[in-house]
C-alpha positions as YAML, in Angstrom:
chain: A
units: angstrom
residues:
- id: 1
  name: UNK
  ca: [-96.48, -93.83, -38.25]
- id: 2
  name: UNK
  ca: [-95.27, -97.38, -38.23]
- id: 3
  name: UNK
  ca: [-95.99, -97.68, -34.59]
- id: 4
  name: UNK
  ca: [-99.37, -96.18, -35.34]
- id: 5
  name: UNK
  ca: [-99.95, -99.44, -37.82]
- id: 6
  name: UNK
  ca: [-98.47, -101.68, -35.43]
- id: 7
  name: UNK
  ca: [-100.48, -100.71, -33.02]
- id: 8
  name: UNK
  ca: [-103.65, -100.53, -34.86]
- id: 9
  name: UNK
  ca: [-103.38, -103.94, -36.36]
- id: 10
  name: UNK
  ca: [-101.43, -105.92, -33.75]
- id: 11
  name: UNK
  ca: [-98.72, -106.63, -36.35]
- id: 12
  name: UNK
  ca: [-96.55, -105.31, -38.84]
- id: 13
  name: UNK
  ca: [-98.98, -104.20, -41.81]
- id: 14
  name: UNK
  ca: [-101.60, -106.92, -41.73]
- id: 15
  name: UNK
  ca: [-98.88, -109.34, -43.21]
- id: 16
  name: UNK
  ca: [-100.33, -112.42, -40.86]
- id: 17
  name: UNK
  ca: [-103.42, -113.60, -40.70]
- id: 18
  name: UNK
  ca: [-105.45, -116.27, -39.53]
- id: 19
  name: UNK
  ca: [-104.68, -119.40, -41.14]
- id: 20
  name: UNK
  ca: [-107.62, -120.71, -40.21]
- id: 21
  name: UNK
  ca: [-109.27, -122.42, -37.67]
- id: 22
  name: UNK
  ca: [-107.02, -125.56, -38.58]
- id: 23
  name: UNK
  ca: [-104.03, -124.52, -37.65]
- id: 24
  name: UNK
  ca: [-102.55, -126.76, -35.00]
- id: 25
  name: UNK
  ca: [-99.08, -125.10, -33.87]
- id: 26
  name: UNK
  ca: [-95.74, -125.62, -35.02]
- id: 27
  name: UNK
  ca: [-94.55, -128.34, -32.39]
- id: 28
  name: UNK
  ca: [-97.89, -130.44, -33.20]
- id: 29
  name: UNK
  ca: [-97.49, -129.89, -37.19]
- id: 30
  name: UNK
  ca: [-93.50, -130.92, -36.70]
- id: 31
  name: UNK
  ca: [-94.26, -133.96, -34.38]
- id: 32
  name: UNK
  ca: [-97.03, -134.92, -37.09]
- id: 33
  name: UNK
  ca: [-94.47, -135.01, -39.60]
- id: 34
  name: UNK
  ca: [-91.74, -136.75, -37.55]
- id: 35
  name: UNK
  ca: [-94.47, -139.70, -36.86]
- id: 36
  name: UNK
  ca: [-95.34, -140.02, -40.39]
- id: 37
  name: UNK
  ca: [-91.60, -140.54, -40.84]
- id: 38
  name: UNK
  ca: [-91.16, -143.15, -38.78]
- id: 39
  name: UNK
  ca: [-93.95, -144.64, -40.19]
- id: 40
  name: UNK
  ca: [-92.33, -144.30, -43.49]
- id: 41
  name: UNK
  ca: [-89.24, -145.87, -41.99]
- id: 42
  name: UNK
  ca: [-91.39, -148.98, -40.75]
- id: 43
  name: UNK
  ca: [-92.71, -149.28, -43.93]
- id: 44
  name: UNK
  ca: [-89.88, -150.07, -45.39]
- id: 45
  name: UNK
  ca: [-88.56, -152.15, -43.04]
- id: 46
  name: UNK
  ca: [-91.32, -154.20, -43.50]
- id: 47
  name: UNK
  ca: [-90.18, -154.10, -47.32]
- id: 48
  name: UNK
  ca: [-87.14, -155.53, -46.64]
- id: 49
  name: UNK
  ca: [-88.16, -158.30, -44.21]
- id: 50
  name: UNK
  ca: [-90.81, -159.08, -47.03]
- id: 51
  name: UNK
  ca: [-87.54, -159.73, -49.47]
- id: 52
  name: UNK
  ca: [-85.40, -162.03, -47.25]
- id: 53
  name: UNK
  ca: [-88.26, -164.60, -47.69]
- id: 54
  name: UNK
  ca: [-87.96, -164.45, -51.56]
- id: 55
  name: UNK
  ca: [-86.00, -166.43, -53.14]
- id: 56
  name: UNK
  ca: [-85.05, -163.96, -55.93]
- id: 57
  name: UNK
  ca: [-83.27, -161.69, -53.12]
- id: 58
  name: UNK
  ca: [-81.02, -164.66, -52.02]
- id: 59
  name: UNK
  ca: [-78.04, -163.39, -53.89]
- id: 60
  name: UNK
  ca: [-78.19, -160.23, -52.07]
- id: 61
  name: UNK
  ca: [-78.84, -161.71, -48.75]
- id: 62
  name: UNK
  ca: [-76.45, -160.57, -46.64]
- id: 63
  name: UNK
  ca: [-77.20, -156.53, -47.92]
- id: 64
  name: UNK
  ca: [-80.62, -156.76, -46.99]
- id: 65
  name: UNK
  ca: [-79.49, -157.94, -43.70]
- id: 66
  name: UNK
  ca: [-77.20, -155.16, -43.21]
- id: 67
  name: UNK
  ca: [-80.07, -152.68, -44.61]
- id: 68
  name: UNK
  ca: [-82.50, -154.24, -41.96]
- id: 69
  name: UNK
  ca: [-79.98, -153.64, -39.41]
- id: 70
  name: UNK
  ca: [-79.36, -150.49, -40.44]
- id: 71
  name: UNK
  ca: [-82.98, -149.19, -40.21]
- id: 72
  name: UNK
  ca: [-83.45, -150.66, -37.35]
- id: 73
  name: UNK
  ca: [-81.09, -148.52, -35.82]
- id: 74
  name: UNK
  ca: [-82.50, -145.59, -36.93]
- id: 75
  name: UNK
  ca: [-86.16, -146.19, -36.33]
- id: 76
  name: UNK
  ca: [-84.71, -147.01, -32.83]
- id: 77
  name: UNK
  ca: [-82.40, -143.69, -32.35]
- id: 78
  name: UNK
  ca: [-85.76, -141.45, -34.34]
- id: 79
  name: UNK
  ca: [-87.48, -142.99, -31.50]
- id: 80
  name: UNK
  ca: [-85.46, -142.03, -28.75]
- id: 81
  name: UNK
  ca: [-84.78, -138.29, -30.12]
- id: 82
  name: UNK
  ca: [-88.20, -137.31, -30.88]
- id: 83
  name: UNK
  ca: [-89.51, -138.93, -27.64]
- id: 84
  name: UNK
  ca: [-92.21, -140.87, -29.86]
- id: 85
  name: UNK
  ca: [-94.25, -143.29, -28.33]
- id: 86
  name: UNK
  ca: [-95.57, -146.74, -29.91]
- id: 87
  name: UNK
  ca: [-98.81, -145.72, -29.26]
- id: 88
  name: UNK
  ca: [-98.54, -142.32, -30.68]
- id: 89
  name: UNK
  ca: [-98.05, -143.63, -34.08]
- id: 90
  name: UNK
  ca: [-100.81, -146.35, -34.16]
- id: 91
  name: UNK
  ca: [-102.91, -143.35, -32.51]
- id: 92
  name: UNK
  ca: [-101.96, -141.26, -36.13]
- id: 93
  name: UNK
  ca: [-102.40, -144.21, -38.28]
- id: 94
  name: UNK
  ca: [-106.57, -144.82, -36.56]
- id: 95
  name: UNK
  ca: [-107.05, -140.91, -37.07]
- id: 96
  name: UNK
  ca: [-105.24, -141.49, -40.64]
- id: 97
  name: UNK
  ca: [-107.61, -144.00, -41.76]
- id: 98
  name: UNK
  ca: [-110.96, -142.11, -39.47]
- id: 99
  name: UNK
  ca: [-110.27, -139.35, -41.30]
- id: 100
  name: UNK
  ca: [-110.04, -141.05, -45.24]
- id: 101
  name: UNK
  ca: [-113.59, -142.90, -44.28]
- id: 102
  name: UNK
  ca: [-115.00, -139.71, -43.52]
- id: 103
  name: UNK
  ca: [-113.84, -138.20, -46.81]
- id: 104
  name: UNK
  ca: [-114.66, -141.55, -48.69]
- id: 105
  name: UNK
  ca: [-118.58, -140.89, -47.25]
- id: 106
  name: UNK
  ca: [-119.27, -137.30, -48.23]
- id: 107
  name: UNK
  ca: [-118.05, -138.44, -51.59]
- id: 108
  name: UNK
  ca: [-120.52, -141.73, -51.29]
- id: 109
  name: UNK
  ca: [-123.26, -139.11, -50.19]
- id: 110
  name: UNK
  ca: [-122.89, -136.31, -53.06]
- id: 111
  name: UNK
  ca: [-122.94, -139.22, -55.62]
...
């Protein structure tokens, strides 16, 4: 009987279904993830640079040097493991922002 259901509905009991049409795959959903991570990582490298210039960080100097080194090494090793390209993440930062100004329209047009 349970090959009879198997059968029938291509899986076990009619536990999967569609997800929708949306549904990009595991390695593009994971590779998504791992570029907004990096991003995340740039961001706050970009943090940090921002406080060396400030003169209320220059007591703590030399850690924020050490933290900038420090993420630099790992944006630069994440890099190199996930195979990520510069232009992959500036590719999901334009379709980022295409896809907020779309949303930001329909809610321009219902108003």
């Amino acid at each position: 009987m349970r090959d009879e259901k198997f059968k029938k509905d291509g899986h076990h009991g009619g536990r999967h279904k569609d997800h929708g049409s949306h549904h990009r795959g595991p390695k593009t959903f994971r590779r998504g993830r791992a570029i907004a991570f990096l991003e995340m990582m740039n961001l706050k490298r970009s943090t940090i640079m921002e406080q060396l210039d400030k003169p209320e960080f220059q007591s703590i100097n030399q850690i924020l040097v050490g933290e900038l080194k420090a993420i630099d090494i790992l944006i630069n090793e994440f890099i190199q493991l996930f195979e990520i390209q510069e232009n992959e993440a500036a590719d999901k930062k334009s379709e980022e922002k295409e896809t907020s100004n779309e949303k930001g329209m329909e809610t321009n047009e219902a108003n």
